[in-house]
PDB file with SEQRES, HELIX, SHEET and CRYST1 records, atoms N, CA, C and O in Angstrom:
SEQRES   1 A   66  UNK UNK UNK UNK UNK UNK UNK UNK UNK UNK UNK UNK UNK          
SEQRES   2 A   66  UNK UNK UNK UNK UNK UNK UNK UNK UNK UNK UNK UNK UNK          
SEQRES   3 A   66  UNK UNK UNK UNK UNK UNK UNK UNK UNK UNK UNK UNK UNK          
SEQRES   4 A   66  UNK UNK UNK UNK UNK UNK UNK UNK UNK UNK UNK UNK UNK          
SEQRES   5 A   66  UNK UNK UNK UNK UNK UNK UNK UNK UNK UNK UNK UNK UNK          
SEQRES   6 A   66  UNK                                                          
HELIX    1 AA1 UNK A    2  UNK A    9  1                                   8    
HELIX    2 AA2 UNK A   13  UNK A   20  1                                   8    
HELIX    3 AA3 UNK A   24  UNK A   38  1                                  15    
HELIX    4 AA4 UNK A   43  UNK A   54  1                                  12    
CRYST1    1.000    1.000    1.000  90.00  90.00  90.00 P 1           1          
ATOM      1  N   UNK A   1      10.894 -11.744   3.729  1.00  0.00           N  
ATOM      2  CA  UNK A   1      10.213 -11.739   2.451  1.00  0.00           C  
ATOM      3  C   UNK A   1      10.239 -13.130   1.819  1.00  0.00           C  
ATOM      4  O   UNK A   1       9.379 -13.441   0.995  1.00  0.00           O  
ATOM      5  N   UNK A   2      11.288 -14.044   2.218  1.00  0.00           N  
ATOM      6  CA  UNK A   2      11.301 -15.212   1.411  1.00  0.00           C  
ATOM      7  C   UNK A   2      10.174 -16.069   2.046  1.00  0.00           C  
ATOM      8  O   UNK A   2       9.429 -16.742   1.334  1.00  0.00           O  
ATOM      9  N   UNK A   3      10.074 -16.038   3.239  1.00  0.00           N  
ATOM     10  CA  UNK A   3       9.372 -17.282   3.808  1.00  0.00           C  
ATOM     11  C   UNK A   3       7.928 -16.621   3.521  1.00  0.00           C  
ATOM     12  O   UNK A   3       7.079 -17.488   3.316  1.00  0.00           O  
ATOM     13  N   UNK A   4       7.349 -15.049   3.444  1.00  0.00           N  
ATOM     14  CA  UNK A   4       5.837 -14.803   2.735  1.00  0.00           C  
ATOM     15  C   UNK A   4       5.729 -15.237   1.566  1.00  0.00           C  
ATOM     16  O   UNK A   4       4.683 -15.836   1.315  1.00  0.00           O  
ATOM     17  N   UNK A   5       6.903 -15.065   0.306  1.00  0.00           N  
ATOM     18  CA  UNK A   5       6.812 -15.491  -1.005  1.00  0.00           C  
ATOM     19  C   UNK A   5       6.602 -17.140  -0.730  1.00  0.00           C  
ATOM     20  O   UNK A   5       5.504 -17.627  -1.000  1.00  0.00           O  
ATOM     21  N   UNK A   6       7.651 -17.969  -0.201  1.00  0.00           N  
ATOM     22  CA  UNK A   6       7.381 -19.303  -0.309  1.00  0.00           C  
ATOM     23  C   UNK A   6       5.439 -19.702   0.531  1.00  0.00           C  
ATOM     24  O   UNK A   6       4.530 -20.323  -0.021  1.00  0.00           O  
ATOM     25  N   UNK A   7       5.433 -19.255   1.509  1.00  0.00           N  
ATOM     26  CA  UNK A   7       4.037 -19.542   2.069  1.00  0.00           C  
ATOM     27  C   UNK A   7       2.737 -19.171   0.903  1.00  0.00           C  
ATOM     28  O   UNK A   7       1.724 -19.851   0.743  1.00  0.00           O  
ATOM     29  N   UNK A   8       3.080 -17.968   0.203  1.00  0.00           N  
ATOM     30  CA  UNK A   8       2.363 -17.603  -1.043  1.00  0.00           C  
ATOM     31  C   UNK A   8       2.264 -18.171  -2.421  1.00  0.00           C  
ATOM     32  O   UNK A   8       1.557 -17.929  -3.399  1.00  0.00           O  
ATOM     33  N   UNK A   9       3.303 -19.083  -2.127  1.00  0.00           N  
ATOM     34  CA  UNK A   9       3.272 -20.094  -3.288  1.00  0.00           C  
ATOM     35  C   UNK A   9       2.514 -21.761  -2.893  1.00  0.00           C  
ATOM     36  O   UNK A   9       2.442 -22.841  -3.479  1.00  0.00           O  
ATOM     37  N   UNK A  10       2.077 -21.241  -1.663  1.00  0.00           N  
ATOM     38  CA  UNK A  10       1.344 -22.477  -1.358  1.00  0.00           C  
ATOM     39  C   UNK A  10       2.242 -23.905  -0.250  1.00  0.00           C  
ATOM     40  O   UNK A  10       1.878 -25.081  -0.262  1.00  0.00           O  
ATOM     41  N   UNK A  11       3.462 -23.328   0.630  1.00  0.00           N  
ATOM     42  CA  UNK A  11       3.937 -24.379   0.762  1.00  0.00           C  
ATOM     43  C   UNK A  11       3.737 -24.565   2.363  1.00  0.00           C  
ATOM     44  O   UNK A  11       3.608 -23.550   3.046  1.00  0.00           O  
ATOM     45  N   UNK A  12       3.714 -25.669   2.886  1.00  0.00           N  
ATOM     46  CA  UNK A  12       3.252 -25.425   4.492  1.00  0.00           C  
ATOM     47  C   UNK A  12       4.856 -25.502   5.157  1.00  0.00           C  
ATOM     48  O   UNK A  12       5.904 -25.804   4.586  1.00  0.00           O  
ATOM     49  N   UNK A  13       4.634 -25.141   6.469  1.00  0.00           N  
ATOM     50  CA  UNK A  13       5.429 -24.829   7.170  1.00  0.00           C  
ATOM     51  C   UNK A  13       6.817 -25.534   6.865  1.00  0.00           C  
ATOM     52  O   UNK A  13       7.691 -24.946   6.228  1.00  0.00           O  
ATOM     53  N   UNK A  14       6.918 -26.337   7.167  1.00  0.00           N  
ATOM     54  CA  UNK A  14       7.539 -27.675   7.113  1.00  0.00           C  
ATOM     55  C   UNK A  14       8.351 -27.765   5.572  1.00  0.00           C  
ATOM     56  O   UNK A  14       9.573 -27.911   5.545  1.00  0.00           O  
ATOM     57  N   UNK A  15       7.821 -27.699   4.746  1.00  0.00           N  
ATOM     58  CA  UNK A  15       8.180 -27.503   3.252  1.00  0.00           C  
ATOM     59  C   UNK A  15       9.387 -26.016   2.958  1.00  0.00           C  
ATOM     60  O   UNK A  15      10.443 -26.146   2.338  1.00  0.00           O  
ATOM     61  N   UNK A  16       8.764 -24.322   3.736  1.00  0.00           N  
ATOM     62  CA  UNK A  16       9.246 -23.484   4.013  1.00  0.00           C  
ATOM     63  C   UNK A  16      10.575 -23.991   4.665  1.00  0.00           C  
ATOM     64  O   UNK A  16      11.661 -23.944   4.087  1.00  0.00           O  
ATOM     65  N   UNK A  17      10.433 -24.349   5.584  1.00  0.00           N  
ATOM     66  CA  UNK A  17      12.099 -24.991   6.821  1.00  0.00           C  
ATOM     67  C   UNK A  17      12.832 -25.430   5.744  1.00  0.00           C  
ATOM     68  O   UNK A  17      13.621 -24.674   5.175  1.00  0.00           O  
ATOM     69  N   UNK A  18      12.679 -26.435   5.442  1.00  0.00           N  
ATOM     70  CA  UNK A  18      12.884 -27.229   4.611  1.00  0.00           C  
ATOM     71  C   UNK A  18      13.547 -26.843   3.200  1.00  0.00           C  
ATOM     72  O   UNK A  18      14.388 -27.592   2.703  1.00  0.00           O  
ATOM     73  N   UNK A  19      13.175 -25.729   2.607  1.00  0.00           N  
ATOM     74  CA  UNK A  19      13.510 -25.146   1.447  1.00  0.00           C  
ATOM     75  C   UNK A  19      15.191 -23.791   2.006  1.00  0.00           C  
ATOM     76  O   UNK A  19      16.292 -23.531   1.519  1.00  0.00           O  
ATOM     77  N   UNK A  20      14.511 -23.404   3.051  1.00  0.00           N  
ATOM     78  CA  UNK A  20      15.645 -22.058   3.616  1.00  0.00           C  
ATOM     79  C   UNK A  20      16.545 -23.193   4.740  1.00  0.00           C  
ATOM     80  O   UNK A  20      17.551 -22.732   5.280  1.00  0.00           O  
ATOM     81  N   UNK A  21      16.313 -24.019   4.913  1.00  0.00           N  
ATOM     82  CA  UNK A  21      17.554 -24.551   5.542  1.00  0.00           C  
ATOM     83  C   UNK A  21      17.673 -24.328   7.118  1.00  0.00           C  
ATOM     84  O   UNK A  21      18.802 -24.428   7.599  1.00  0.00           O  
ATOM     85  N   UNK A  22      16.358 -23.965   8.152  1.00  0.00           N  
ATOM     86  CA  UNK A  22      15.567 -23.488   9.160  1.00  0.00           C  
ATOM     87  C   UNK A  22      14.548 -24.555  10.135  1.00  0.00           C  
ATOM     88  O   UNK A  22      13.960 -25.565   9.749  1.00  0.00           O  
ATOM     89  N   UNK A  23      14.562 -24.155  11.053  1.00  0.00           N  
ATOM     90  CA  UNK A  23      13.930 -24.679  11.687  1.00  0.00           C  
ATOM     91  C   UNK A  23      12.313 -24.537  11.849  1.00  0.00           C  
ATOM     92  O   UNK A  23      11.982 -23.352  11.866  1.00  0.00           O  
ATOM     93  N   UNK A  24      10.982 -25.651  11.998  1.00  0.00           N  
ATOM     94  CA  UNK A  24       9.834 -25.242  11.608  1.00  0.00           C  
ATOM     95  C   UNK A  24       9.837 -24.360  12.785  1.00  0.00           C  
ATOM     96  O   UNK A  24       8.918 -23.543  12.725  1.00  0.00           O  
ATOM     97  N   UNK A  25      10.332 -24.292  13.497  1.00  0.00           N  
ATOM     98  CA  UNK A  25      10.096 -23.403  14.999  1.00  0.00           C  
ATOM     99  C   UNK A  25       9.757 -21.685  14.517  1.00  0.00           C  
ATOM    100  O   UNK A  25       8.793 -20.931  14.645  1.00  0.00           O  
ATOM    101  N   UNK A  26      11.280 -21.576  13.842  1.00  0.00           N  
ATOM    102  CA  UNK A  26      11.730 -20.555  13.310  1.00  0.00           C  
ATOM    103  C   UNK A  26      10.817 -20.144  12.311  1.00  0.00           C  
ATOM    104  O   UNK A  26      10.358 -19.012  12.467  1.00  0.00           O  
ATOM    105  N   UNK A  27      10.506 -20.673  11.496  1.00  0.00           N  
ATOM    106  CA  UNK A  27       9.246 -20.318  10.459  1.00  0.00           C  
ATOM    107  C   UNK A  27       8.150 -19.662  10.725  1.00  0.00           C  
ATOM    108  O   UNK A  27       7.560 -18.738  10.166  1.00  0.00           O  
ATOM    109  N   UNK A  28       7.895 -20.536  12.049  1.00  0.00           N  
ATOM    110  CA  UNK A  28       5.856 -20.311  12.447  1.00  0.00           C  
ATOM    111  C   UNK A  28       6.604 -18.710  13.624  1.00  0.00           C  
ATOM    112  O   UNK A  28       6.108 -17.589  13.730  1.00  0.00           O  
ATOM    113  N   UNK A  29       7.311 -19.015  13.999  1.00  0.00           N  
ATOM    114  CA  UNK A  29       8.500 -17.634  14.783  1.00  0.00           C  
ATOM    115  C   UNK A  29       8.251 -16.280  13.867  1.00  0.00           C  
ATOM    116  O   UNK A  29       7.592 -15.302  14.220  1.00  0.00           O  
ATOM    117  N   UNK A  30       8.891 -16.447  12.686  1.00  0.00           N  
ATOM    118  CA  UNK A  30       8.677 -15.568  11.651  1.00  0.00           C  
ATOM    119  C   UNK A  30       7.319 -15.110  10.898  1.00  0.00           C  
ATOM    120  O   UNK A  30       7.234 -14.193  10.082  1.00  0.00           O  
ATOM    121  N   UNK A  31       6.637 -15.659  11.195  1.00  0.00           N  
ATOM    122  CA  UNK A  31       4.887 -15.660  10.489  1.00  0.00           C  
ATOM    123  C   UNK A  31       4.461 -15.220  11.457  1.00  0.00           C  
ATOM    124  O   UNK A  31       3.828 -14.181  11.268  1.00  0.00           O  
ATOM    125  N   UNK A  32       4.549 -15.724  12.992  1.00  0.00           N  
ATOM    126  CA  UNK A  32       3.435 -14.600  14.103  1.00  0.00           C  
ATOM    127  C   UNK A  32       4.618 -13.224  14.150  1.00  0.00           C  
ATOM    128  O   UNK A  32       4.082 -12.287  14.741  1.00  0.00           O  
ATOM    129  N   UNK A  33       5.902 -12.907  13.742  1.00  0.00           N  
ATOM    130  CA  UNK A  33       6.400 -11.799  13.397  1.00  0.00           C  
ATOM    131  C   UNK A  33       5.624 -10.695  12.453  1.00  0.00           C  
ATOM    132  O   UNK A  33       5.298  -9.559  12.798  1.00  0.00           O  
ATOM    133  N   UNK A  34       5.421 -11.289  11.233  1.00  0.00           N  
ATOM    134  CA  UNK A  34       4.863 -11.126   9.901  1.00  0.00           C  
ATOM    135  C   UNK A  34       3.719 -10.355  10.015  1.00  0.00           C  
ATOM    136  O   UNK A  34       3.598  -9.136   9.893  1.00  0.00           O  
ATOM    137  N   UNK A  35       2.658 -11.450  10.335  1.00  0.00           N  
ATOM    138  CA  UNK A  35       1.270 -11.405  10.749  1.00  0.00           C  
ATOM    139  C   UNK A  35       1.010 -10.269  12.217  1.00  0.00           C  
ATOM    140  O   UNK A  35      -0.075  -9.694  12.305  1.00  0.00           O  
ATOM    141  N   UNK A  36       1.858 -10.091  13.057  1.00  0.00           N  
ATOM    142  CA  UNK A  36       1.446  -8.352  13.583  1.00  0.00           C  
ATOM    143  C   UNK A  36       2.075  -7.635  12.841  1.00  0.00           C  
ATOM    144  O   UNK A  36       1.599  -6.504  12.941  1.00  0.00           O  
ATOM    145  N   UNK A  37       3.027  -7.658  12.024  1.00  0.00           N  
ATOM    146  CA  UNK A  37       3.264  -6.376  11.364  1.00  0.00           C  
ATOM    147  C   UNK A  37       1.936  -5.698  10.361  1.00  0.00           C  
ATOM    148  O   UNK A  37       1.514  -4.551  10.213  1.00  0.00           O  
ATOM    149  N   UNK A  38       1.595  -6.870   9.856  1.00  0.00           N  
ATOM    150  CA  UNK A  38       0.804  -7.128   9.009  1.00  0.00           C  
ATOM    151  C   UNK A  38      -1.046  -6.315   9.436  1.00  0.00           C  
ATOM    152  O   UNK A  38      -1.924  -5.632   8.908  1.00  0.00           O  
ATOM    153  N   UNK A  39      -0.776  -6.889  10.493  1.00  0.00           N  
ATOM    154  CA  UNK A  39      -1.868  -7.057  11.458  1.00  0.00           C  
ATOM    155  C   UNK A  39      -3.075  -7.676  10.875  1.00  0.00           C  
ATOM    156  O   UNK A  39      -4.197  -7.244  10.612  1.00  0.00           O  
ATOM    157  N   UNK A  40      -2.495  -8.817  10.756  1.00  0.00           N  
ATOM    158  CA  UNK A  40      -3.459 -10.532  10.615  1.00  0.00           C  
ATOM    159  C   UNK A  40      -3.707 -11.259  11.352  1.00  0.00           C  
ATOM    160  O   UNK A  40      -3.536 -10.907  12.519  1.00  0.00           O  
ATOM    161  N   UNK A  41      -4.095 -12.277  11.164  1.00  0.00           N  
ATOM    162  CA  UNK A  41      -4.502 -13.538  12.099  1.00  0.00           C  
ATOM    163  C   UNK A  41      -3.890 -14.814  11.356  1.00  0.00           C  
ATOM    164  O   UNK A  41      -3.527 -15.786  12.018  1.00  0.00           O  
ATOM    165  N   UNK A  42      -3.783 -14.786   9.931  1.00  0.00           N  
ATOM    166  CA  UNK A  42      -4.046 -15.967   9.487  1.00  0.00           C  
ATOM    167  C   UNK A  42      -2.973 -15.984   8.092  1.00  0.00           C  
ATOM    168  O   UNK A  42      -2.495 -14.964   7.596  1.00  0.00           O  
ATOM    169  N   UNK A  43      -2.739 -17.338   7.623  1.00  0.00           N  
ATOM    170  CA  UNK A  43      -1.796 -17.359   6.212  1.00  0.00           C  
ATOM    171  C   UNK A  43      -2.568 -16.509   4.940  1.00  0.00           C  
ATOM    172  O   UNK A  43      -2.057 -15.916   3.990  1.00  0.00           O  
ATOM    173  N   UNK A  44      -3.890 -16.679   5.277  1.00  0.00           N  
ATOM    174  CA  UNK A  44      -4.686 -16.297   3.703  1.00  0.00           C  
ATOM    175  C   UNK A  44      -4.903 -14.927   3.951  1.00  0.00           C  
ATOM    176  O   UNK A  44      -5.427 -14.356   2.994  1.00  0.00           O  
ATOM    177  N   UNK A  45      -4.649 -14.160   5.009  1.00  0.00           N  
ATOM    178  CA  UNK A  45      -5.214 -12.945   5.263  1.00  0.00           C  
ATOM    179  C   UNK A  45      -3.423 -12.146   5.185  1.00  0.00           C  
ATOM    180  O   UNK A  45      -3.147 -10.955   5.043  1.00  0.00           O  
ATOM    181  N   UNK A  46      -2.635 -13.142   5.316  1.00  0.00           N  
ATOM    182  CA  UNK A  46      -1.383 -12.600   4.917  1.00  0.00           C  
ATOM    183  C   UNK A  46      -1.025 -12.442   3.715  1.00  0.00           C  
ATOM    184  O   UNK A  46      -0.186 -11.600   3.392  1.00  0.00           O  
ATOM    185  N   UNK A  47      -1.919 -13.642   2.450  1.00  0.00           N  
ATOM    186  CA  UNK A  47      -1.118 -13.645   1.343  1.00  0.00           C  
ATOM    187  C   UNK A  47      -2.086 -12.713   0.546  1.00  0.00           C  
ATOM    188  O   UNK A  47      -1.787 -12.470  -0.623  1.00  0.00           O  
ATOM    189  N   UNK A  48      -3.406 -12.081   1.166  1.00  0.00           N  
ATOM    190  CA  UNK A  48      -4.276 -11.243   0.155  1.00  0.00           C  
ATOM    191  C   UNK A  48      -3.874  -9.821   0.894  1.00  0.00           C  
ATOM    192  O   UNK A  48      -4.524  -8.868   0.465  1.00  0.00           O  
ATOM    193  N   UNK A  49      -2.802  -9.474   2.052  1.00  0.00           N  
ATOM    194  CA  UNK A  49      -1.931  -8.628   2.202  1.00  0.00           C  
ATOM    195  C   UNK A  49      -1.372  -8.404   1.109  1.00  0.00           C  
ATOM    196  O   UNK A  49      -1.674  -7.495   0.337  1.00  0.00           O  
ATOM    197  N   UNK A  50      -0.162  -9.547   0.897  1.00  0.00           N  
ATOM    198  CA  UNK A  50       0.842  -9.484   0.380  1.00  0.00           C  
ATOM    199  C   UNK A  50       0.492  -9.029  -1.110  1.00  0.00           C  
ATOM    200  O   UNK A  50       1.034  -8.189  -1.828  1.00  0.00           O  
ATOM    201  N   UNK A  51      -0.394  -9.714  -1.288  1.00  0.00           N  
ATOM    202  CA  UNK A  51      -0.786  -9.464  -2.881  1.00  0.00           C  
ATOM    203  C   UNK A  51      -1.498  -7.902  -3.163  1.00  0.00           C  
ATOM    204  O   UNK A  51      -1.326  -7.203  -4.162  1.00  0.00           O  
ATOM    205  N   UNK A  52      -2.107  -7.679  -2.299  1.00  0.00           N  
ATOM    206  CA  UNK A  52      -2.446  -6.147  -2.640  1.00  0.00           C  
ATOM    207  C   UNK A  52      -1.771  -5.138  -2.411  1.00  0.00           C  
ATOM    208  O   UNK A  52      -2.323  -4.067  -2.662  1.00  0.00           O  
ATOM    209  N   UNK A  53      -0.153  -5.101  -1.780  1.00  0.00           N  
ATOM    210  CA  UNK A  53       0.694  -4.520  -1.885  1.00  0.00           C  
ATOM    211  C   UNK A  53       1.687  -4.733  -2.903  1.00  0.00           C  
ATOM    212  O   UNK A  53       2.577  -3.926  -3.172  1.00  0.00           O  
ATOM    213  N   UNK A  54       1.500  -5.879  -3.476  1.00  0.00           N  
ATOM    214  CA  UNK A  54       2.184  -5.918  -5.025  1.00  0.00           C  
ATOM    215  C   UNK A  54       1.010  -4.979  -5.971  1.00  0.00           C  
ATOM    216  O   UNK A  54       1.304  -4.179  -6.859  1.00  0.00           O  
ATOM    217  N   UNK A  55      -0.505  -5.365  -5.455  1.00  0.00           N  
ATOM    218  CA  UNK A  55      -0.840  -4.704  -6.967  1.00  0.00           C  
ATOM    219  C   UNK A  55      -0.968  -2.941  -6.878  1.00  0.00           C  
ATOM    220  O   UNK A  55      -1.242  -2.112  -7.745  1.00  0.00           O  
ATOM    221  N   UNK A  56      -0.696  -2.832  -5.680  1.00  0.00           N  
ATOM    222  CA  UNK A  56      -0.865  -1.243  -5.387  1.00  0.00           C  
ATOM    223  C   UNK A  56      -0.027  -0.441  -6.460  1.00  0.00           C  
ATOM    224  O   UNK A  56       1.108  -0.651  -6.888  1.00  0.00           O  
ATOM    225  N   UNK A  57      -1.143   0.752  -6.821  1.00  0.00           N  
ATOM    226  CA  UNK A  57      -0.354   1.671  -7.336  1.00  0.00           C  
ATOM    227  C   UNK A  57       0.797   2.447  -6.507  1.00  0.00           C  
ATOM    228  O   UNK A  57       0.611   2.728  -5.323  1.00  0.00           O  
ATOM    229  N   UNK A  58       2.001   2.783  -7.183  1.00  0.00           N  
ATOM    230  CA  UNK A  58       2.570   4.156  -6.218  1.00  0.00           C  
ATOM    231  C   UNK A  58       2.077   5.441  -6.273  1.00  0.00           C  
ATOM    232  O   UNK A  58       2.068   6.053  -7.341  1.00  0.00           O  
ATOM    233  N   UNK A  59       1.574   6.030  -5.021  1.00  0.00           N  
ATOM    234  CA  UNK A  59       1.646   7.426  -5.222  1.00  0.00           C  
ATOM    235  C   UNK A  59       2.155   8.577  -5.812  1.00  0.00           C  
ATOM    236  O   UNK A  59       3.343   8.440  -6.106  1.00  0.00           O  
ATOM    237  N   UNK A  60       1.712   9.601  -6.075  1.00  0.00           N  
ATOM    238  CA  UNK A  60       2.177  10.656  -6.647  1.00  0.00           C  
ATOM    239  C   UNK A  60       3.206  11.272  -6.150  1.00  0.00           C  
ATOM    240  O   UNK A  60       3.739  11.853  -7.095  1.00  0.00           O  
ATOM    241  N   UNK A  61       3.824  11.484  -5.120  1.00  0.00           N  
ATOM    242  CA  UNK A  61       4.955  11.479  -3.856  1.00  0.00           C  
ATOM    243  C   UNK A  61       5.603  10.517  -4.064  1.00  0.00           C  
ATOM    244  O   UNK A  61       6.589  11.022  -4.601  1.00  0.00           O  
ATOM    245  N   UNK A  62       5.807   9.307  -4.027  1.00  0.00           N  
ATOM    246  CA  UNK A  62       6.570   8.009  -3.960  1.00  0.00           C  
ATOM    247  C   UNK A  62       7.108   8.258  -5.552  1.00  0.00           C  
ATOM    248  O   UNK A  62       8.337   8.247  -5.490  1.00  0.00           O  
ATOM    249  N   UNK A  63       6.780   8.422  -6.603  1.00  0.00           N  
ATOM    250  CA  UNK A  63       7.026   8.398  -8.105  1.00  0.00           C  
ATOM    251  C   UNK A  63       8.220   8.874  -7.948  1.00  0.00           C  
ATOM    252  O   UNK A  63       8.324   9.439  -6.859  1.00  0.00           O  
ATOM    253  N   UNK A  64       9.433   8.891  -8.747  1.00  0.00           N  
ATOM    254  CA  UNK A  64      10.502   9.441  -8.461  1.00  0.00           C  
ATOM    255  C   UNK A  64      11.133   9.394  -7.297  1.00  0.00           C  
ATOM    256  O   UNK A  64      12.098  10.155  -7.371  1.00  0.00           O  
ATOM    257  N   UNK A  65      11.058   8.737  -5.962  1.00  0.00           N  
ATOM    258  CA  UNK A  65      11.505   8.796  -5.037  1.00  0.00           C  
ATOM    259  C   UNK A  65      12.729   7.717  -5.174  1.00  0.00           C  
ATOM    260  O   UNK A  65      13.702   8.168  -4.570  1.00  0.00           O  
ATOM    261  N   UNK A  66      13.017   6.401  -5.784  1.00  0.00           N  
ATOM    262  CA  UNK A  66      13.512   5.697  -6.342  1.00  0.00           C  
ATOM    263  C   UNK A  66      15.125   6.317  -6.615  1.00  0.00           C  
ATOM    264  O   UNK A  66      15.936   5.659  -7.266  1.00  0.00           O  
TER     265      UNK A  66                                                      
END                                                                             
């Protein structure tokens, strides 16, 4: 989750390593991880993922599940 939030804040690979204390290996490692979970191709198709699972409502089932 940290290295989608930092990539979503705009930072390239290198900047990401760099911030978590990691290797760029490990980064772009973690993003083609990401990106099939995701099932993307790309950073921008990850971060308009990411963002429409923040703006999602919860279901009527999920409510109270907490």
């Amino acid at each position: 989750m940290e290295v989608v939030h930092l990539v979503c804040m705009g930072l390239l690979t290198k900047q990401v390593a760099e911030r978590l204390h990691i290797s760029e290996f490990t980064v772009r490692s973690y993003l083609k991880t990401i990106y099939c979970k995701l099932g993307v191709r790309s950073r921008g198709a990850m971060v308009y993922a990411y963002a429409q699972s923040l703006s999602r409502k919860p279901r009527e089932d999920e409510v109270g599940a907490h």
